[in-house]
N, C-alpha and C positions, 0 to 999 in steps of 0.2 A: 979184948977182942971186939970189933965192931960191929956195931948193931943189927938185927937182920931188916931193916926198914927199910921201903922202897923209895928210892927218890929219882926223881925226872932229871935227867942231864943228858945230852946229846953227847957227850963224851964217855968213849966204853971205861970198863973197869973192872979188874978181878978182887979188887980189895971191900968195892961195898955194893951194896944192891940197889946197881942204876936201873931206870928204864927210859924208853924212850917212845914218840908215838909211832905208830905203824904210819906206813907212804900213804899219803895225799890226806893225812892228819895233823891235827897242829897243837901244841898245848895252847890250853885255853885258862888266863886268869890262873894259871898256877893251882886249878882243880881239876880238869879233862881235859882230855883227846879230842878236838871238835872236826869235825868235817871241812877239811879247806876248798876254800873260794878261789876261784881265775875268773878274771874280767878282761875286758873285750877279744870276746871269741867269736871270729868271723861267722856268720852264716853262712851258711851252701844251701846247692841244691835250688837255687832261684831259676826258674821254668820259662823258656821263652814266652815275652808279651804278659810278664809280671811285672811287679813291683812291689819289694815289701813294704809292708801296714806302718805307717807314721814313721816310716823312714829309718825303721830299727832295723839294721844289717849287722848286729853286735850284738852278744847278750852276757850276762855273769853264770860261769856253771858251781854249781857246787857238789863233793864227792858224794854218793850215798850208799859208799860201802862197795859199790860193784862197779858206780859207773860215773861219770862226770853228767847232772842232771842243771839243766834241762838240754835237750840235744839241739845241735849250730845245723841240725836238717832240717831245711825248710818246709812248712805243712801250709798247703793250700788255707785259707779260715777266713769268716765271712766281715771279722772283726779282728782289731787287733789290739796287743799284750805288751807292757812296757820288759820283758824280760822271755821272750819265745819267739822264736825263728817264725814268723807266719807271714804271709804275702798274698792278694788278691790278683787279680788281672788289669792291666791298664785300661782307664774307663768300664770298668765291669757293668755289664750291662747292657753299655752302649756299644761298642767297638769291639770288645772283648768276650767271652763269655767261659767257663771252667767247666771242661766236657771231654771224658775221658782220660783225666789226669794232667789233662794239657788247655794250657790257654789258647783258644782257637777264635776266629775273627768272626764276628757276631754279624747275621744278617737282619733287613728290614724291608718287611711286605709292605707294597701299595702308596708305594711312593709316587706322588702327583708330580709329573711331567711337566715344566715350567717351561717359559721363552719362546710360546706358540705364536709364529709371524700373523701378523694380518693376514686376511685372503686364505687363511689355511686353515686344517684341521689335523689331529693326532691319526697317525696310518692305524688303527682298528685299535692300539693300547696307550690309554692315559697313564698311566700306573706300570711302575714297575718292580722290582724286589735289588734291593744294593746290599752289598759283601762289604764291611772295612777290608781295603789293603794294608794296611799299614799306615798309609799318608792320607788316604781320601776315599768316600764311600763309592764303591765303582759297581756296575756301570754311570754314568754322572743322568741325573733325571732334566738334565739342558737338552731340549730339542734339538733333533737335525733331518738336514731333509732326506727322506729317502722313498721310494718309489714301494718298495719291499718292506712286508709289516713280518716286525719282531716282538714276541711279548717281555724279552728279555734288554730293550733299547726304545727309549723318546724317541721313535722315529713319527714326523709327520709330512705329509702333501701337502699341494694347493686346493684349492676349492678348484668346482668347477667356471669356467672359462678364466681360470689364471692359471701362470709357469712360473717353474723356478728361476731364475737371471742367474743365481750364486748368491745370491744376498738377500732376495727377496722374492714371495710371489706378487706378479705383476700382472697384470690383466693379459689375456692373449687380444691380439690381434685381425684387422678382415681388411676387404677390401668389399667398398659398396658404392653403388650408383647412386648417385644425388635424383631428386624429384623430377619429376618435367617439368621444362622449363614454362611461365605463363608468356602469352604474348607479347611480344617486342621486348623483346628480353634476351640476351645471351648471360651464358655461366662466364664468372667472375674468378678464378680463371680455370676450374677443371671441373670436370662433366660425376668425377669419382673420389672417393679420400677415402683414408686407411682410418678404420675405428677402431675403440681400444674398449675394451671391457672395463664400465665403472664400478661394478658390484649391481645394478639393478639392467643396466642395459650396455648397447654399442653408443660409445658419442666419439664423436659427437653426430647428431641426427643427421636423416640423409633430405631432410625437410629443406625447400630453400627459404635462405634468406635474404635481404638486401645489403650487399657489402660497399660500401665508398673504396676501398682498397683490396687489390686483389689477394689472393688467397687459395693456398694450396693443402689446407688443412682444416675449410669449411666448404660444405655445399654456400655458394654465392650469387648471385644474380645482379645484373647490374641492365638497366635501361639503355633501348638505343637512341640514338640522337633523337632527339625533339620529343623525347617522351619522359615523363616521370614517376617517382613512385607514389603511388595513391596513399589515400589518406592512411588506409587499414595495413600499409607497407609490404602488399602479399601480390600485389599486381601493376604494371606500368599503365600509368595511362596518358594519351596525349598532352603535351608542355604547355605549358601558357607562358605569355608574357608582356610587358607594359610596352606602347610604344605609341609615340606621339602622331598624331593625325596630323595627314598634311593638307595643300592647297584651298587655305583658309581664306576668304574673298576680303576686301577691304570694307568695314564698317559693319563684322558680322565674330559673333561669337562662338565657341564650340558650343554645344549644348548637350554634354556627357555626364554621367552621375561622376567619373572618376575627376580625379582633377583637369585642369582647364585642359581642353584638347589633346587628352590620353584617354586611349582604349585596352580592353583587356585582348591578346589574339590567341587565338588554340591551335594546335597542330591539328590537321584534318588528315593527316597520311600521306600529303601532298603536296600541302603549301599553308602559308599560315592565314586563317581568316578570322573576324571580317576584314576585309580591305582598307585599307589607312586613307585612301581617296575620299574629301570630303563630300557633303552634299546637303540642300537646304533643305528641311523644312520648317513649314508654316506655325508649327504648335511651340509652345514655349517647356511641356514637359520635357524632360532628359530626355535623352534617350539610355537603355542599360547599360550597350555598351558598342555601339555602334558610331562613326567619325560623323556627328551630324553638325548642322551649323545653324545659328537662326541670326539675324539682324539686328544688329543693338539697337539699344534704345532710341527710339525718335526716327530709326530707318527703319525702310520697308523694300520687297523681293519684290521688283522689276526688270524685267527683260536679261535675266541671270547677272544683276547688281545688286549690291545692297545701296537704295539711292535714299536720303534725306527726307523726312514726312513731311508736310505740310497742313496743318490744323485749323479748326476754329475753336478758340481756347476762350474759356469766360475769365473777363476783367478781373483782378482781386484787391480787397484790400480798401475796399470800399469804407471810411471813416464813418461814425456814427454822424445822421443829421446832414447825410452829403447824397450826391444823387448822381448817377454815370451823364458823363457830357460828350457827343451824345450818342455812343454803342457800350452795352452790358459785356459784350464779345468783340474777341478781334481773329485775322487771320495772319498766321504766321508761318515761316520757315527755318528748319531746325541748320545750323550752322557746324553742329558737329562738336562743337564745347557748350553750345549754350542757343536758345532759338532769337532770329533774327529783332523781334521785338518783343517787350517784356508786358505779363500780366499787371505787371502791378503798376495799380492804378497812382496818379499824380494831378494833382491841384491845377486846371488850367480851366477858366473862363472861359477860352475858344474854342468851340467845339470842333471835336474831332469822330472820322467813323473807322480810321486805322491805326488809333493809338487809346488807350485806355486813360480818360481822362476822366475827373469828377469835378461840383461845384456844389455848394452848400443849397441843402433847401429853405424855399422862403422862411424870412423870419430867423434863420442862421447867417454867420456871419464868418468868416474865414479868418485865424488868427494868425497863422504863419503855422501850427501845428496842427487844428483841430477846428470843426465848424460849432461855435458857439453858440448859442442861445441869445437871440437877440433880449434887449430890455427898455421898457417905455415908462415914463411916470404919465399915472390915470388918475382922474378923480374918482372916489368911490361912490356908487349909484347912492339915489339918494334911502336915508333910513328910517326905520320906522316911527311915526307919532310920540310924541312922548318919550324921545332918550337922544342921546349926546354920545358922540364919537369916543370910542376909548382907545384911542390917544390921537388920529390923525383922519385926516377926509381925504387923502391922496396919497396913493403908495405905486413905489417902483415893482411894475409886473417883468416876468418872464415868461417867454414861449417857451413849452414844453411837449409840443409836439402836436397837440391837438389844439389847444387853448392857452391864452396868458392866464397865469398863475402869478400872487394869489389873484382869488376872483373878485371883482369889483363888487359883485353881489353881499350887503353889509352880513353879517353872523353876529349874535350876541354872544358876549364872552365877559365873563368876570374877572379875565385877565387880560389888561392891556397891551395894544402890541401898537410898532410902530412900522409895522413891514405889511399888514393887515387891514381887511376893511371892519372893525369890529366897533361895538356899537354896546351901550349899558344903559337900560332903562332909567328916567327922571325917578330921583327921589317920591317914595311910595307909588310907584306902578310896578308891575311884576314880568317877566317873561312866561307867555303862554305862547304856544304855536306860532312863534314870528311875529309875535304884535308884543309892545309893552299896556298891559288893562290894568285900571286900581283895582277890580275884584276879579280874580280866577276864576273865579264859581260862577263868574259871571259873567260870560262874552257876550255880549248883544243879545243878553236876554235869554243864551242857551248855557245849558250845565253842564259840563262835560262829563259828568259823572249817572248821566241817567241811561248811557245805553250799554253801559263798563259790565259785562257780562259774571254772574257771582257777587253784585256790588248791589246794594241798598239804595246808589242812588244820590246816597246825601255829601256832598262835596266840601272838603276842608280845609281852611289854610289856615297855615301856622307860620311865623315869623321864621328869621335866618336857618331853613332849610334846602337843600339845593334845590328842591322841586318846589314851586311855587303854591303847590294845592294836593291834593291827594283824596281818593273817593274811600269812604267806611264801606268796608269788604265782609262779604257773611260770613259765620262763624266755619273757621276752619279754613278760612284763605286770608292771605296778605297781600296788599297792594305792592304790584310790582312798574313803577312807572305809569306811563299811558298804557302798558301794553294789558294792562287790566288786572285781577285779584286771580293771584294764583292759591293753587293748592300748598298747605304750609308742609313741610317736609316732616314724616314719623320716623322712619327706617334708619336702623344702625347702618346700616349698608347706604347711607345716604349723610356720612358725616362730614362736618364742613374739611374742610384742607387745612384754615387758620391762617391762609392768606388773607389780609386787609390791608392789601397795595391792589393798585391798575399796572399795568405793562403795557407797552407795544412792542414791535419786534425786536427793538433793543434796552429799551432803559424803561424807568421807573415813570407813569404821566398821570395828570391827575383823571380820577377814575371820569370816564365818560359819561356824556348824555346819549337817551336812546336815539338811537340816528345814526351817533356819530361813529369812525371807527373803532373797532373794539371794543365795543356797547355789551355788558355781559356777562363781565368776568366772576371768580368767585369772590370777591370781598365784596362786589355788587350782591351775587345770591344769599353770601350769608347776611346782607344787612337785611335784605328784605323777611329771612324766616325760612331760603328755600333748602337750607341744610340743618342738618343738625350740629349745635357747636361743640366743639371739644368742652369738656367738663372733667376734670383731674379736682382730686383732692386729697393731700397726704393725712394720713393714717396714722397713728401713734398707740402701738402695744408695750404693754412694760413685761418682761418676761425675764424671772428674776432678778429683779432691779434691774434691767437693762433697758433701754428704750429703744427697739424695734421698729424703725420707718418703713412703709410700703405707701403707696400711690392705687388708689382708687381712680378705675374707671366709671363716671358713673352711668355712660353708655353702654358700655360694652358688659359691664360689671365684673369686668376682670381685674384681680389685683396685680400689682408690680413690683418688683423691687423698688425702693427708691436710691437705692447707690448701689452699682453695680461696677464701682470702680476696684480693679483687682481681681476680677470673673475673666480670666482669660484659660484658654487648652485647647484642645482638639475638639471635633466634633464628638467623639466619645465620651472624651473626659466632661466636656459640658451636659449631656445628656447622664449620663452616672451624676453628678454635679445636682441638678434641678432632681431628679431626683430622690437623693438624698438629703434634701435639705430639710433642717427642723428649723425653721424663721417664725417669728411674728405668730406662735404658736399654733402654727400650721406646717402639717407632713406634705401635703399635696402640692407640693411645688411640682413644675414640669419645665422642658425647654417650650418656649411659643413655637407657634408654626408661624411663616413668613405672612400668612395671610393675618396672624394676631399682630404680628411684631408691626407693617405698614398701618393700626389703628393707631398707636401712638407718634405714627411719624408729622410732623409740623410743619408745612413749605413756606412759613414766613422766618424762620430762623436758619440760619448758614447749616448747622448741626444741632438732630433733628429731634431731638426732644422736647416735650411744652417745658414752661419754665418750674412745672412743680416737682419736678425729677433734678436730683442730683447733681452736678458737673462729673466728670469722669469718665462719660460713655466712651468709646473709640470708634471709630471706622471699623467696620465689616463686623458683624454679629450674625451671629452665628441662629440659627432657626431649627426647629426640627423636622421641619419638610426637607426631604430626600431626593436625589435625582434618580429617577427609577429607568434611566436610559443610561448612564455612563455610571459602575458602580465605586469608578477611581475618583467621580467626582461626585461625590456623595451626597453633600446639601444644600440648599441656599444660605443665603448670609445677605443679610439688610447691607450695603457697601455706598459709602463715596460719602462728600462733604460738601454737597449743594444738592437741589431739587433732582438736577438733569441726570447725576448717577447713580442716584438712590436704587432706580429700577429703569429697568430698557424692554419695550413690551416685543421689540425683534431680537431681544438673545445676544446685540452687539456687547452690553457693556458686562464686564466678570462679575456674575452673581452666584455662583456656585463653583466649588472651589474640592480636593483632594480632605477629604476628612482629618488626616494624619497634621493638615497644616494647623497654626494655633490661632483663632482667633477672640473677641471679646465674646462674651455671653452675658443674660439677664435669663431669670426665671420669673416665673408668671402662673397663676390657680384662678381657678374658676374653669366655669363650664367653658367646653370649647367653643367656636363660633362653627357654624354649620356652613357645608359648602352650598354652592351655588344649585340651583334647581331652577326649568326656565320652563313657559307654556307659551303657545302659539296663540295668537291673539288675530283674528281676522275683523277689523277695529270696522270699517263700511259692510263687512258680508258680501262683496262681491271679490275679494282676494287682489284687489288694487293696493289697500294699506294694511302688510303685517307687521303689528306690533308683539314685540317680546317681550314677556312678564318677567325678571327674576323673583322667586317667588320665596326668598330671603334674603332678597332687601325691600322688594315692590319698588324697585326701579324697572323702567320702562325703556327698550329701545326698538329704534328702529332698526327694521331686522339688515337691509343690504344699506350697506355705508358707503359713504358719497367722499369724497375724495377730494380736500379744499386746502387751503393753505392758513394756517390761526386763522390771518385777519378775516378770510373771506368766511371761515367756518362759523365765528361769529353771526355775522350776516345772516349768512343759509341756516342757521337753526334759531336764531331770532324772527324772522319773517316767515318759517316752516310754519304753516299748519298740517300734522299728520297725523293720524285717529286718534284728534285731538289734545293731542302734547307739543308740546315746544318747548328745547331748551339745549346746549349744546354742554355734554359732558364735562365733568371734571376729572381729575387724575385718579380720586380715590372711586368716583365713579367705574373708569376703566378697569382698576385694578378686582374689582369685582367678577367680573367677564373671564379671569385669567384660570388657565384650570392646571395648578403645579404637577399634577398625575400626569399631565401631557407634555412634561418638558417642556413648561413655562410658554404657553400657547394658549391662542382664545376659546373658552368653550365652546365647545361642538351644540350650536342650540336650534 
């Protein structure tokens, strides 16, 4: 019999003990009954304006005895389940929101009104509140125009003076009368125009203004005939215009400031003036603007013509050494190109008194070009006792105007001439005052030395000197020629120049006798003692084994560089420069002032240094005196490469110059030289001769200056006696006088 054992089979049985699992169970693995599963089970129940959660509209149920879990009915839920019917609202939040069981369309307060036209404003709400439809949030917050405020609608207006068109607000509208019109003037072309509202006002304005083209949408104004508009463009005023002057008389000019016979005319309301009809007169200024006429040149206004002058014109042309034959003047008539008979004079022997004629005066000779100088051969007068012609006894003289030249009168000269009347004393006889004597000292018995003012008395001659004799001078004077024993020269301020040549006005002569011209000069004063000489001597420091050159002055006692070649910069830099300098074991270096730097200048040499100074110097050095008048042009500077541009006492030639420029420099120690300082000197006591003392140098001048030419200056201060000095200036002399604080100008004394 069969066993009572349960066994699982889906097929029935009365023979053994089957079983099987109950509905919506499964055998499981051949052990249990398990709960079966169904997969994809539609969801329901999705809610208008949902959507389920990640897109699960399917789930797997499984049995739990009673029911198919989990349920395909949809549950509202905030989040969502890979295996549970649940679904949110579309755009939850935004559009949507879950209220009441149902998904309903989500509204949004205070929504800002966009698309506000120009010219407008929102009708009383900016802000409104929108409802999603479905498609779009409505009402839409896009402005539109409306007259009628809704808080529920972007409704907006115009501002005030603007309308709606349909598109836009636009300004309103007027109509306005233009200005009054100014005189002589009509409107250009309507008296009224329609203005438009800009935002601040009506334009355009109802102001006139001046229009060239008419115009029916500006206040206009336009001038009437013969009037125009003024400068200011706000008012007409009477026209002007150019027009040439007429009935202009034969041999007669306009006499108008505008160009030749044009006038300016103006509208007078009436007619145009001044009148164009010319008329004379007598003056030769313009007239403003007026049709005037005056007489050309060489005519004159008679009986209403311009009729031809007639003159008394002086001769010209007169030749040197020629003389008029025989009128200075003549009288002529003008022809209209040119006058009937000419001034200028012409070479004719015959005398005439209405032509301009000349002939040589006596003694001239007429060449075919020029009246010449006539020439004679003379004997020469006879000559002094005792000496022999040097070279001839008869020379060819010329007239020169007053007298023939040369003079027959003999001259002694140590230099032979064969054009000359000159003359050289016999072997051992001397030249004294135009005689040749065997003893100087001894003319007929008289001394020339005994009334020689400051002199002793005792008279000397000495072989080959150019003066034949010379008087011993008391102590502290040196014989200066005849002219007597002058005072011997102390003062730094009285130092020689270092000239030892003569000059005349052009070239190099040999130095003169007293007398003769140009008698005087400085290589004359410094032989006699009446300067003091230049004195230089170089200097030699060793400063660690190095040998250190400077230049001793031993006048001035100023020391010098003695090479200054390669000292070039600015005025700054050279002053920083001098300085700074540790030389010749000395800190006290400085720049010179112009007044140091002129004690080393030398006018016997081209460039101007003595010879105990270096080579290298340059053109323009620089000084430390300043121009206290122009501050762009800041110093002086020693400048040029001969005597004559060294220094200019009238400011002609460039002595001070822009600081920033570069030029040479030299440094210089010792004590500085002191300025000038003067006293009045009343030399007779009755105030006929003032003399001037400087009273650092003890030169002496005379106070009002006489005004000569070199040669003649010579003269006038060789033959000067005045409160008791005589002697005519040297260059280093004048530079004394100069006072740099005055912008290179003479002392105030």
């Amino acid at each position: 019999m069969p066993e009572a054992t349960l066994i699982f089979s889906e097929t029935p049985t009365t023979e053994e003990c089957h079983f099987k699992c109950d509905t919506n169970y499964y055998w499981k693995n051949d052990t249990e009954c398990a709960p079966q599963e169904r997969t994809n089970q539609n969801c329901t129940g999705l809610p208008a304006n949902a959507e389920w959660w990640n897109n699960v509209s399917s789930i797997t149920q499984t049995w739990n005895g009673n029911d198919w879990t989990p349920s395909t009915a949809g549950i509202h839920a905030t989040g969502g389940t890979a295996n549970q019917c649940r679904f949110k609202c579309i755009d939850e939040g935004d559009k949507y929101k879950w209220e009441n069981n149902a998904c309903v369309a989500n509204t949004k307060t205070g929504q800002n009104c966009i698309g506000l036209p120009v010219n407008a404003h929102w009708n009383q709400y900016s802000q409104i509140s929108q409802t999603w439809s479905g498609e779009s949030w409505l009402p839409s917050t896009t402005g539109s125009y409306s007259e009628t405020a809704d808080k529920d609608r972007c409704y907006f207006t115009c501002d005030e003076n603007y309308e709606w068109n349909g598109s836009a607000c636009v300004g309103t509208t007027r109509t306005a009368n233009c200005a009054e019109l100014p005189d002589h003037a009509v409107y250009n072309t309507v008296s009224s125009i329609t203005q438009t509202y800009n935002g601040t006002v009506y334009a355009p304005e109802t102001t006139l203004s001046y229009c060239d083209s008419p115009s029916t949408e500006r206040c206009c104004f336009k001038c009437n005939a013969n009037y125009e508009l003024s400068e200011d463009q706000t008012s007409c005023k009477p026209a002007t215009r150019t027009r040439d002057c007429t009935d202009l008389p034969a041999n007669a000019n306009w006499n108008t400031l505008m160009a030749d016979g044009q006038i300016t005319q103006t509208w007078n309301g009436s007619e145009w003036a001044p009148e164009l009809t010319g008329a004379f007169v007598g003056q030769d200024v313009p007239a403003a603007n007026s049709c005037i006429f005056t007489c050309k040149e060489n005519y004159e206004w008679k009986g209403g013509f311009c009729t031809a002058k007639k003159e008394s014109a002086l001769c010209k042309g007169l030749p040197a050494n020629a003389m008029w034959n025989e009128v200075a003047s003549i009288v002529r008539e003008w022809q209209g190109t040119a006058w009937d008979i000419s001034t200028k004079g012409e070479y004719n022997e015959e005398p005439s008194k209405t032509e301009c004629r000349y002939k040589c005066k006596e003694n001239y000779t007429w060449d075919g070009s020029k009246c010449r100088a006539d020439t004679r051969f003379a004997d020469c007068d006879p000559r002094p006792e005792h000496s022999v012609w040097n070279e001839v006894a008869s020379i060819t003289q010329t007239w020169n105007g007053k007298e023939w030249m040369p003079k027959l009168e003999p001259e002694y000269s140590s230099a032979s001439s064969d054009t000359e009347c000159k003359y050289v004393c016999d072997t051992g006889f001397y030249h004294v005052d135009g005689k040749c004597v065997a003893d100087p000292c001894d003319i007929d018995g008289y001394n020339p030395c005994s009334d020689v003012e400051h002199s002793t008395g005792v008279c000397e001659t000495e072989d080959n000197l150019f003066l034949p004799y010379s008087c011993e001078c008391a102590e502290g004077y040196n014989w200066w020629g005849k002219t007597g024993c002058r005072q011997k020269a102390v003062s730094l301020g009285n130092i020689c120049t270092g000239l030892d040549r003569c000059y005349d006005n052009e070239t190099e002569i040999v130095c003169p006798s007293e007398g003769e011209y140009f008698y005087g000069q400085d290589a004359q004063y410094a032989e006699a003692g009446y300067c003091v000489p230049r004195n230089f001597a170089v200097k030699e420091t060793i400063v660690a084994a190095e040998t250190h050159k400077t230049v001793i002055d031993k006048n001035t006692k100023l020391e010098w560089l003695y090479d200054a070649a390669g000292y070039n910069g600015s005025w700054y830099e050279a002053v920083d420069a001098c300085n700074n300098l540790n030389y010749a074991g000395h800190d006290d270096w400085r720049l010179p002032s112009i007044k140091e730097l002129l004690t080393i200048v030398e006018y016997n040499r081209k460039w101007v240094l003595p010879l105990e100074f270096a080579d290298g110097w340059q053109f323009g050095t620089w000084s430390s005196t300043d121009d206290p008048v122009d501050p762009e042009n800041k110093a002086f500077y020693l400048s040029g490469d001969s005597v004559n541009t060294i220094y200019d006492f009238y400011g002609d030639e460039t002595y001070h110059t822009k600081a920033t420029e570069e030029r040479s420099y030299t440094c210089v120690r010792g004590s500085e030289l002191s300025e000038s300082s003067f006293e009045e000197i009343d030399a007779k006591g009755d105030g006929t001769e003032i003399v001037i003392k400087d009273l650092s140098t003890n030169l002496y001048w005379q106070k009002i200056p006489v005004y000569k030419n070199w040669r003649l200056g010579f003269a006038y201060c060789e033959n000067l006696t005045y409160g008791g000095y005589r002697r005519l200036e040297n260059a280093e002399h004048q530079r004394t006088l100069l006072n740099y604080g005055l912008h290179h100008i003479r002392s105030c004394y």
